[in-house]
C-alpha positions as CSV (number, residue, x, y, z in Angstrom):
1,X,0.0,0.0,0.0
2,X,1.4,3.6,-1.1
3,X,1.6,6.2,1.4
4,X,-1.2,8.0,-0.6
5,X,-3.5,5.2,-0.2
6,X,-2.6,4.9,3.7
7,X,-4.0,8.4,4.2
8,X,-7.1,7.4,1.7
9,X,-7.5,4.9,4.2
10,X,-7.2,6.9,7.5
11,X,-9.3,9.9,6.0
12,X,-12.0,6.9,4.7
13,X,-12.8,6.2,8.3
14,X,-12.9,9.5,9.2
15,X,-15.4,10.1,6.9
16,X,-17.8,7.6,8.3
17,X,-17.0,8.6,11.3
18,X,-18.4,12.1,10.4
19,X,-21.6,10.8,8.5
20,X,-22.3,9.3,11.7
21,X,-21.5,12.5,14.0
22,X,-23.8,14.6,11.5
23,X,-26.7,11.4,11.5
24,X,-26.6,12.2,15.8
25,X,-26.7,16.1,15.1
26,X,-29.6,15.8,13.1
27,X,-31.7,13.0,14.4
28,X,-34.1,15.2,15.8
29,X,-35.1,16.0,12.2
30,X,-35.6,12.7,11.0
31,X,-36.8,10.7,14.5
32,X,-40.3,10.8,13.5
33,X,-39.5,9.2,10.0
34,X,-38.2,6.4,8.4
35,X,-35.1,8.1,7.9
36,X,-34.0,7.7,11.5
37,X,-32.9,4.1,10.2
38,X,-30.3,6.2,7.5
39,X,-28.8,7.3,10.6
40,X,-28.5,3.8,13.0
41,X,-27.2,2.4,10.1
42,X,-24.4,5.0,9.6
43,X,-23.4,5.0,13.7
44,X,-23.5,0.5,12.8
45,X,-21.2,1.1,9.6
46,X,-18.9,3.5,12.0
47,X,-18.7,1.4,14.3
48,X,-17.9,-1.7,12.2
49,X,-15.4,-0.1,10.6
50,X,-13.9,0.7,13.7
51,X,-13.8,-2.9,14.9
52,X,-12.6,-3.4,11.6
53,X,-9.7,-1.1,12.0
54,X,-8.9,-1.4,15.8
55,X,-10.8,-4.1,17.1
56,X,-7.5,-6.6,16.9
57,X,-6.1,-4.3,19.3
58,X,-8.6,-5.3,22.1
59,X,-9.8,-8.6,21.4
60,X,-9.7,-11.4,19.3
61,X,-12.0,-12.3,16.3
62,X,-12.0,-13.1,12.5
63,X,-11.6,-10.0,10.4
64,X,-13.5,-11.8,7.4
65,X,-16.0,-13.6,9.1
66,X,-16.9,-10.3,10.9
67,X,-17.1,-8.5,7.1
68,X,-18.4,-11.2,5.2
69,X,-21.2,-12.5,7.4
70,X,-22.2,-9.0,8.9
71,X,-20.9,-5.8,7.9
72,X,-21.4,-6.8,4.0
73,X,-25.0,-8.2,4.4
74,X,-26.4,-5.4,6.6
75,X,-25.2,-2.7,3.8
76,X,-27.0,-5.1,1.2
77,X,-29.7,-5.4,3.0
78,X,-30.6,-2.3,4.6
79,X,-29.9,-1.0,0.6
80,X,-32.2,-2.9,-0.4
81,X,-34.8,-2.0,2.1
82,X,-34.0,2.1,1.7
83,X,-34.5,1.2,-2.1
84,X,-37.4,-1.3,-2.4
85,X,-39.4,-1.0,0.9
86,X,-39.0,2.7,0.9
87,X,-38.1,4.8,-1.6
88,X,-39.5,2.7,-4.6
89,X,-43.3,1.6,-2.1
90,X,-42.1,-2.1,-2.7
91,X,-42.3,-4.1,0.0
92,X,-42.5,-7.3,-1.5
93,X,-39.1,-6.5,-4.0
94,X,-37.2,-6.3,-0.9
95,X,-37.9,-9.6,0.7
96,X,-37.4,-11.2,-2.9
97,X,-33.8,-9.5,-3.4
98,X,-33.0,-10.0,0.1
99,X,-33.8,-14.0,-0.2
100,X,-32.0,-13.8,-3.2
101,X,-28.4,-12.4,-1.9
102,X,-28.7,-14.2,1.3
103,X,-29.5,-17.6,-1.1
104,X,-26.0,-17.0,-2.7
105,X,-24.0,-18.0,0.5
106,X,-24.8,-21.3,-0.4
107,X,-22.6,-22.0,-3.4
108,X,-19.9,-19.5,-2.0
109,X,-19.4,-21.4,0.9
110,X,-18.7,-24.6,-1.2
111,X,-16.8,-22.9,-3.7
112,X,-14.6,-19.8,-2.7
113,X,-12.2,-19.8,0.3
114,X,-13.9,-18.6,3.5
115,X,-10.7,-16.7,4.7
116,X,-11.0,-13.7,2.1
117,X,-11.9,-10.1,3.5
118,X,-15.0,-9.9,0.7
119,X,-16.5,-12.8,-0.9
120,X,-16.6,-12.2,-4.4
121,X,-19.4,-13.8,-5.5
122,X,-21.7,-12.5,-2.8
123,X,-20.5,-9.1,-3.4
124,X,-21.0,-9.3,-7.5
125,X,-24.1,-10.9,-6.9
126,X,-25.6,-8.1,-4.0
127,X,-23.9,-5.1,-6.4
128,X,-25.6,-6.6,-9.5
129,X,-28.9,-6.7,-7.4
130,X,-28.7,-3.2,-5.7
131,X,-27.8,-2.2,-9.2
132,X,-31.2,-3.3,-10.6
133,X,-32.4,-0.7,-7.5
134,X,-30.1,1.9,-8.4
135,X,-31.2,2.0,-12.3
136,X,-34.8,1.9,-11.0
137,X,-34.5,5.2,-8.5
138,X,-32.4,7.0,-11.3
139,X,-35.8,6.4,-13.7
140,X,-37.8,7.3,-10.4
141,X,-36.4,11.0,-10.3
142,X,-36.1,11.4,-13.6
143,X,-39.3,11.3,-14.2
144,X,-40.2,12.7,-11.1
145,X,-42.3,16.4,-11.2
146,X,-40.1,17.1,-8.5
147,X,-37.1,16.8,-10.2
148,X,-36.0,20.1,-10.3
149,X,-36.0,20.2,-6.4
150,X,-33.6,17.1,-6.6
151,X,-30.9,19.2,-4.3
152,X,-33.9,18.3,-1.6
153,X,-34.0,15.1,-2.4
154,X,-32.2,12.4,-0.1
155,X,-32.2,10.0,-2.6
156,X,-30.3,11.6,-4.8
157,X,-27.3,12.6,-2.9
158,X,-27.4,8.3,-1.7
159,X,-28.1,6.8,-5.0
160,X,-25.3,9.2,-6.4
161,X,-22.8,7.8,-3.8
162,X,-24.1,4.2,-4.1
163,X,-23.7,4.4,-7.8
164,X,-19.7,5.8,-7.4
165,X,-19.0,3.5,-4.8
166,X,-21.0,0.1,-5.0
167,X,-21.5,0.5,-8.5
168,X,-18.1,2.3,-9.5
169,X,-16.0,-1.0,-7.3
170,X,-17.9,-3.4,-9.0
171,X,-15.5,-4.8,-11.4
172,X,-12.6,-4.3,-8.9
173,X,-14.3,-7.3,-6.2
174,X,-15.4,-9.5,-8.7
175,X,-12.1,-9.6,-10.8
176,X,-10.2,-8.8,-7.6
177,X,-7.8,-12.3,-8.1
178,X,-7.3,-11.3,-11.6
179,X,-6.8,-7.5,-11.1
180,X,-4.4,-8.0,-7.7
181,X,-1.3,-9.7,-10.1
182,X,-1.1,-6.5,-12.1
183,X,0.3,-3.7,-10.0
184,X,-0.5,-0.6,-11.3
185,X,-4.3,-1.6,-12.2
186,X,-4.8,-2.6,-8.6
187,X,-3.3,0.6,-7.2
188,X,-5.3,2.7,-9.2
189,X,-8.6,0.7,-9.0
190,X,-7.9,0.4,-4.6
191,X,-7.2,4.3,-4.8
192,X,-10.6,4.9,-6.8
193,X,-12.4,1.9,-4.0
194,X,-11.1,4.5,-1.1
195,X,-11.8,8.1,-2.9
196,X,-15.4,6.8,-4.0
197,X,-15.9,5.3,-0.6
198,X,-14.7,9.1,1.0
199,X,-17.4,11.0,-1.5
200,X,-20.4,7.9,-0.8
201,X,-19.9,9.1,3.2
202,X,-19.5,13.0,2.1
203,X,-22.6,12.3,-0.3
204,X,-24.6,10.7,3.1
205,X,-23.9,13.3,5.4
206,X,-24.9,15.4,2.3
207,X,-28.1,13.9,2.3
208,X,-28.6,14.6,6.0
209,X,-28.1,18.5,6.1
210,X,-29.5,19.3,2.9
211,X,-32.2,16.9,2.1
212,X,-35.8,18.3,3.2
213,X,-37.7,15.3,2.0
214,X,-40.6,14.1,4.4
215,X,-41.9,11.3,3.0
């Protein structure tokens, strides 16, 4: 890892860690709506990421059993939910995607080793479904009457960050064994996973202080 990606790294937690500062400053705002959920999730990802980071330090556990069996789903998941459930009024989407991701444990556990930080297939598979949510919620607020008042829109600032950082590392997880053996690719495709991970968390707390949307 370069120096530049070390501080990419460093500032990456940061970042969470001030999505989740901003999701306690302005709770009050959102207590009384399904929002409030935006903001246990981003305290949960900051303080996952901090177990992730420090957690060694204190006690003993394993780092990709810890990612790939609950920091990784929950994001899925509670995506899916924000997307489907919410945003999109469809319920019944979410438990089908959901079932879906969760179903392709099954073949991963028989066929990838279970000591990597991300499971590739899980991951390509839950990207490839939240990308289906994604595409929808683009066509949402385009065609949206209220589509000139997108700067108020919550949605937009996430599915903006999703789509840079979910979307954007896509190819990066699912070829990771391939991409790792040439140098130069990797470091500039793990430069691009950290910078897009920064703006996704800017882009949330984004969402937070500007977004006015009540629904």
């Amino acid at each position: 890892m370069t120096e530049f990606q070390r501080i990419l790294q460093e500032l990456l937690v940061w970042t969470e860690g001030l999505a989740a500062f901003i999701s306690i400053i302005f709770y009050r705002r959102v207590k009384d709506q399904y929002w409030k959920y935006f903001s246990y999730y981003l305290v949960l990802m900051f303080l996952c990421e901090s177990v992730g980071k420090w957690g060694e330090n204190f006690f003993t556990y394993s780092k990709p059993a810890f990612f790939n069996y609950f920091v990784i789903p929950a994001e899925f998941i509670f995506f899916y939910w924000l997307y489907a459930a919410k945003s999109l009024g469809r319920p019944n989407l979410f438990y089908i995607l959901s079932l879906l991701y969760l179903c392709s444990f099954i073949p991963g556990e028989y066929f990838f080793n279970g000591k990597k930080i991300i499971f590739s297939l899980n991951y390509t598979f839950g990207c490839l479904l939240l990308m289906i949510l994604v595409i929808m919620e683009y066509y949402k607020q385009i065609n949206s009457s209220e589509i000139l008042n997108f700067s108020k829109n919550r949605m937009f600032y996430i599915n903006l960050g999703v789509t840079l950082f979910y979307i954007g590392t896509l190819p990066f997880w699912t070829f990771f064994t391939y991409i790792i053996k040439y140098k130069e690719i990797y470091s500039v495709y793990f430069a691009y996973f950290l910078i897009s991970g920064i703006i996704m968390y800017l882009l949330f707390s984004i969402s937070l202080i500007w977004g006015k949307q009540n629904s």
